[in-house]
ZAMARGU-4260 file (C-alpha; in steps of 0.2 Angstrom, whole numbers, plus 5000, padded with zeros to 4 digits):
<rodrens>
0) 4839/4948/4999 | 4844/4930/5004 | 4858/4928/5016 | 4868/4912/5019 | 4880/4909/5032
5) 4895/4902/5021 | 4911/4896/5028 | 4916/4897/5045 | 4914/4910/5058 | 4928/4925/5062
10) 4935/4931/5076 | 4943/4947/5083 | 4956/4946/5097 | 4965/4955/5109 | 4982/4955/5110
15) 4994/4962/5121 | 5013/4965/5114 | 5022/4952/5121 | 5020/4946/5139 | 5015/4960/5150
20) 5029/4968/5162 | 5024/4963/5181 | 5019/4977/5191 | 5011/4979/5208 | 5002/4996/5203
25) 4999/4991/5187 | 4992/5002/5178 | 4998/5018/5182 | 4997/5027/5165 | 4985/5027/5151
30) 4982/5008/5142 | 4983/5011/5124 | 4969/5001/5114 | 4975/5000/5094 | 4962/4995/5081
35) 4957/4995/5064 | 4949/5011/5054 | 4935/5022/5064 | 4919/5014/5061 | 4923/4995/5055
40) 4919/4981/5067 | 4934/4981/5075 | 4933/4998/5082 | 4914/4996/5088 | 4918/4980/5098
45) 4934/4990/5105 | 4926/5005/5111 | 4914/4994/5121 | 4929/4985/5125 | 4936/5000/5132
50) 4921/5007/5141 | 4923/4988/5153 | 4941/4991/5156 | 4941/5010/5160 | 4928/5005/5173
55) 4940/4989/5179 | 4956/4996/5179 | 4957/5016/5174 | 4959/5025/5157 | 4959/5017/5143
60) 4963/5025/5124 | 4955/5019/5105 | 4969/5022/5091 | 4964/5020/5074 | 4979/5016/5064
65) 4969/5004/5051 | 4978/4991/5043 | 4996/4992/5050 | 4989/4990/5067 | 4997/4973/5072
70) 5015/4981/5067 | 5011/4996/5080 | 5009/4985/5092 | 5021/4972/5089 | 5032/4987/5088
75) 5027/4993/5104 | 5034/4990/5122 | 5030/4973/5133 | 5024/4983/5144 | 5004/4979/5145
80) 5001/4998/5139 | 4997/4993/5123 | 4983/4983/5115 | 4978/4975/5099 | 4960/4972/5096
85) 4961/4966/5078 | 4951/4953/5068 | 4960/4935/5060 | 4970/4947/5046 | 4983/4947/5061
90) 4986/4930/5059 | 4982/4931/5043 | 4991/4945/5034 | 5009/4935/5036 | 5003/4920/5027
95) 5003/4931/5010 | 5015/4944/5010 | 5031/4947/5020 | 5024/4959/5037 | 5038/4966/5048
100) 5029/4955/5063 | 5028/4937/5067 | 5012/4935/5076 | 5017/4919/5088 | 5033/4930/5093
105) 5025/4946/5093 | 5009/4945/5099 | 5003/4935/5114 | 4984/4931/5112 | 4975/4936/5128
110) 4956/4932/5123 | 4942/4931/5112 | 4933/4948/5109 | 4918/4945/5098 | 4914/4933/5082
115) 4901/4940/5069 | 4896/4927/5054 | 4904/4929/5038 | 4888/4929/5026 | 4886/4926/5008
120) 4873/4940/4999 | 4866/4943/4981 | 4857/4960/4974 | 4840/4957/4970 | 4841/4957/4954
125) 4853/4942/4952 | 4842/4927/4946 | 4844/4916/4963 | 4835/4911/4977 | 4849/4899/4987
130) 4866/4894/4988 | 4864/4881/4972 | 4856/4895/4961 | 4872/4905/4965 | 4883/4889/4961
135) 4874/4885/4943 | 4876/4904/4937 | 4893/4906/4940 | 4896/4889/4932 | 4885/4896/4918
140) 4893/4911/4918 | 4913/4908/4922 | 4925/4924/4926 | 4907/4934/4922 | 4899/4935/4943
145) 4907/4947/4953 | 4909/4947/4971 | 4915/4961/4983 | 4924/4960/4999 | 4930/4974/5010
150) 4949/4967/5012 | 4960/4959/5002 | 4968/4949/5015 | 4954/4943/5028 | 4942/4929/5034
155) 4928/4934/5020 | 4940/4933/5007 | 4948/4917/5012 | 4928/4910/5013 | 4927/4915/4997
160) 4939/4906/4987 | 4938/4891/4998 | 4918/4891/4994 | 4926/4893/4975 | 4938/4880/4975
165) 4925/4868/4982 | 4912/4870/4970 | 4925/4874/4957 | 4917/4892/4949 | 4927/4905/4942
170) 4922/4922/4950 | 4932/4939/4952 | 4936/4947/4968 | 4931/4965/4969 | 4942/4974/4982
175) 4934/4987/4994 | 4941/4999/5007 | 4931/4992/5020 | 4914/4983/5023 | 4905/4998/5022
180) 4910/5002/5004 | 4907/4982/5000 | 4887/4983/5006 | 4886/5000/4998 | 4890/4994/4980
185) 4882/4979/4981 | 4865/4987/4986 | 4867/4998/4973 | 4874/4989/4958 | 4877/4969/4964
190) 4895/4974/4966 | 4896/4978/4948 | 4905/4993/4950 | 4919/4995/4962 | 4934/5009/4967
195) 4950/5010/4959 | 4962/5018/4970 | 4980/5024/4965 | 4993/5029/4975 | 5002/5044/4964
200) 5017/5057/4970 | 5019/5067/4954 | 5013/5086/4958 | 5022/5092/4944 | 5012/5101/4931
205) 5018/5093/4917 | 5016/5074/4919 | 5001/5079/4932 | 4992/5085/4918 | 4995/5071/4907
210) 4988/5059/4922 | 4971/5069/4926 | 4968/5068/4905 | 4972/5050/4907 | 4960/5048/4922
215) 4946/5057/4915 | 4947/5045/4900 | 4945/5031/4909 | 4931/5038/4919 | 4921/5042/4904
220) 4924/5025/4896 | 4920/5017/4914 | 4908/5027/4923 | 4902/5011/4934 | 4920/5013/4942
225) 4923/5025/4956 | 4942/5031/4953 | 4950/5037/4969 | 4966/5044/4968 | 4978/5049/4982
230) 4991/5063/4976 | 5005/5063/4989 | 5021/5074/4992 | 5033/5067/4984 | 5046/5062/4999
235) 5030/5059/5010 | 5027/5046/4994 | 5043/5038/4999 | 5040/5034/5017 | 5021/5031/5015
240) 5023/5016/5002 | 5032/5004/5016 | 5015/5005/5025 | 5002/5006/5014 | 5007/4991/5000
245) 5008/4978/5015 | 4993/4986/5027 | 4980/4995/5015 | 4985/4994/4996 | 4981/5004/4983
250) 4975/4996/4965 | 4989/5006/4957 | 5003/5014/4964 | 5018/5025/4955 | 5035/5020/4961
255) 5053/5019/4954 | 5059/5006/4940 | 5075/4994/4943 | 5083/4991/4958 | 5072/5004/4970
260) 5058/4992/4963 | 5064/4975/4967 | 5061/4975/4984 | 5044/4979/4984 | 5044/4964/4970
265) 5054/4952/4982 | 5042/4955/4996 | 5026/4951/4984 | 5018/4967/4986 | 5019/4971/4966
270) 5009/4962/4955 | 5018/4956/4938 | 5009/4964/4922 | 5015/4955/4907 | 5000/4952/4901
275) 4997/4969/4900 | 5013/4973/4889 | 5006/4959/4878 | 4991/4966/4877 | 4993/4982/4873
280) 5010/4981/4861 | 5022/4988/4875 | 5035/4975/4870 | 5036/4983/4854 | 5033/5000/4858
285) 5042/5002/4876 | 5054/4991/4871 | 5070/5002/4876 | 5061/5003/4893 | 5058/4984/4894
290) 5074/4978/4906 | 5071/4992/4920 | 5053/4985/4922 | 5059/4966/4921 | 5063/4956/4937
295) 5067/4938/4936 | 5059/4937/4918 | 5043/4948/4921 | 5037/4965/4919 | 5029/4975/4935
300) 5028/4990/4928 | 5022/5001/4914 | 5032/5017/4912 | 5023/5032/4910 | 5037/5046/4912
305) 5055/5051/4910 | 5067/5062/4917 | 5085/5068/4913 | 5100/5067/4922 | 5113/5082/4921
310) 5129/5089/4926 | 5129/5106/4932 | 5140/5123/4933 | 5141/5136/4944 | 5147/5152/4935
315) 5156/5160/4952 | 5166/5144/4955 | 5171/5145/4937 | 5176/5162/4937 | 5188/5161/4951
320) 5197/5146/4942 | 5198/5154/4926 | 5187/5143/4917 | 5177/5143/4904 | 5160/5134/4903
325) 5163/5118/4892 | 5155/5115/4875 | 5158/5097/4874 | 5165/5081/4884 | 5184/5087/4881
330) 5182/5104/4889 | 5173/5097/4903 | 5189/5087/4907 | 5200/5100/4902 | 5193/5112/4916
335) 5197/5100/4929 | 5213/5102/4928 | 5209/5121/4929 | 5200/5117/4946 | 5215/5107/4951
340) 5227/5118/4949 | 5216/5132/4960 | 5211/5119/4973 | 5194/5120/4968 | 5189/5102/4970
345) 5170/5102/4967 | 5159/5088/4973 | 5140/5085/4973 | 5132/5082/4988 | 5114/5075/4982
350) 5113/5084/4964 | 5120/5102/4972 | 5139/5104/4968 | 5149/5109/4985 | 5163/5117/4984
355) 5179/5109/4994 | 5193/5117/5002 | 5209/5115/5009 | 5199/5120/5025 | 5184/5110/5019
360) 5169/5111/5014 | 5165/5134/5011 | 5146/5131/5009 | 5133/5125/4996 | 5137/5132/4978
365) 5121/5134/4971 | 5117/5125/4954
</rodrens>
């Protein structure tokens, strides 16, 4: 296996959140060290990092919060009690999507930790022996030559379309969660195969089970593709997606249509899929569907459920005020004034009727 250095070298700093608090016993707590993911470059070099300073000036603490690290940090106190010891993605992450952090305003860089090569390898069963070789069989083989990298947003990945665009090639990326994975599947395929990882909330059994069928298609008709998929909690769905589409995105993720969507569009972290409704006949067969999945002219998402929305009764409420449950629209409205007259005003409070008082609110009707 030949290996090239290709591009230019990277660098992981430390930073310190802001400019640290003067203090003549500084320090006189725990100093907080945050990194990326247990076992990636970043965490070795900071755990011998730490070892030094725990010896210079007390205890210190590794935290492995992976990808949204800077934004722990930048969120963090200006108290010198929190460090970042993170690669160029710092720097690098704002450039390409919208980050909740600012790096010059954030972070103040304090020095230079380590710098490691970024290095361009082949499987040995790839038909070259130098750089060139790999130049004429991309050119011979356009959008055919894969290559892997272990972050989306990173020195490697930057070296990689650079060394691209200079020799003008047409190669596809192949995302990884991590180095490790990267080296893995090129030693045993030449990054042939890769993971495709989704992001999913749906636990119901219904539209689960359509899902798993789905997956399991797609597993027998690509078997070189490792499919990861991360089945949340609902609710813990909704918080978990404003992290983990900026700091460590999945392939595919599940998310609401319309206006929840257009954020996520707005920020750039969806990516549009038009070419998929061509492809597939959606624009024809989805075509009721088509305008909650269109932003500013383009689709960014493919529908794969429904649900309905409905008005509820509850019979003990309607008992009280002499009402009858409503067979059509006209009855419905009819009963209000029913509700009126006994000073039954019923309201919902997030899809569960309450029932309203002169006194107030006398507890949660069940729907």
């Amino acid at each position: 296996m030949y290996f090239v250095r290709c591009m230019a070298l990277t660098a992981a700093a430390f930073s310190w959140a802001g400019a640290a608090t003067a203090q003549e016993n500084y320090p006189n707590k725990v100093v907080r060290i945050v990194t990326s993911e247990p076992g990636s470059t970043n965490d070795l070099v900071a755990r011998m990092v730490a070892r030094g300073l725990t010896a210079g000036i007390g205890q210190t603490i590794i935290e492995n919060r992976g990808g949204i690290s800077p934004e722990v940090v930048a969120r963090a106190p200006a108290d010198g009690y929190n460090i970042l010891f993170f690669g160029n993605a710092a720097w690098i992450m704002p450039l390409f999507r919208k980050m909740s952090y600012e790096p010059q305003r954030d972070l103040t860089a304090v020095s230079t930790g380590c710098s490691q090569p970024t290095v361009l390898a082949v499987h040995p069963s790839l038909p070259v022996k130098n750089v060139k070789d790999v130049i004429a069989l991309a050119r011979a083989r356009p959008g055919q030559i894969n290559y892997g990298v272990g972050a989306t947003i990173a020195g490697p990945t930057l070296a990689m379309e650079i060394f691209k665009n200079m020799v003008k090639v047409d190669m596809v990326k192949i995302n990884y969660r991590g180095t490790g994975p990267a080296a893995n599947a090129l030693m045993a395929s030449g990054a042939a195969a890769a993971d495709l990882v989704i992001n999913f909330d749906d636990l119901n059994p219904g539209p689960k089970a359509a899902f798993d069928a789905a997956i399991a298609k797609f597993k027998a008709e690509n078997p070189d593709i490792n499919v990861i998929v991360n089945n949340n909690d609902r609710e813990a769905h909704k918080t978990a997606i404003r992290n983990f589409l900026s700091a460590d995105s999945p392939d595919l993720a599940n998310w609401y249509a319309g206006n929840r969507m257009a954020p996520f569009v707005k920020a750039g972290l969806f990516e549009p899929v038009d070419d998929v409704w061509e492809a597939s006949g959606f624009n024809e067969q989805l075509k009721s569907t088509a305008a909650s999945m269109t932003i500013d002219g383009k689709q960014w998402g493919v529908p794969y459920t429904y649900y309905q929305w409905g008005i509820y009764f509850n019979r003990d409420a309607y008992k009280a005020a002499g009402a009858e449950e409503p067979k059509n629209w006209e009855e419905f409205v009819a009963n209000c004034d029913k509700f009126k007259a006994a000073a039954q005003c019923l309201v919902f409070d997030f899809c569960r009727p309450v029932k309203i008082t002169a006194h107030g609110q006398s507890g949660a009707l069940g729907a």
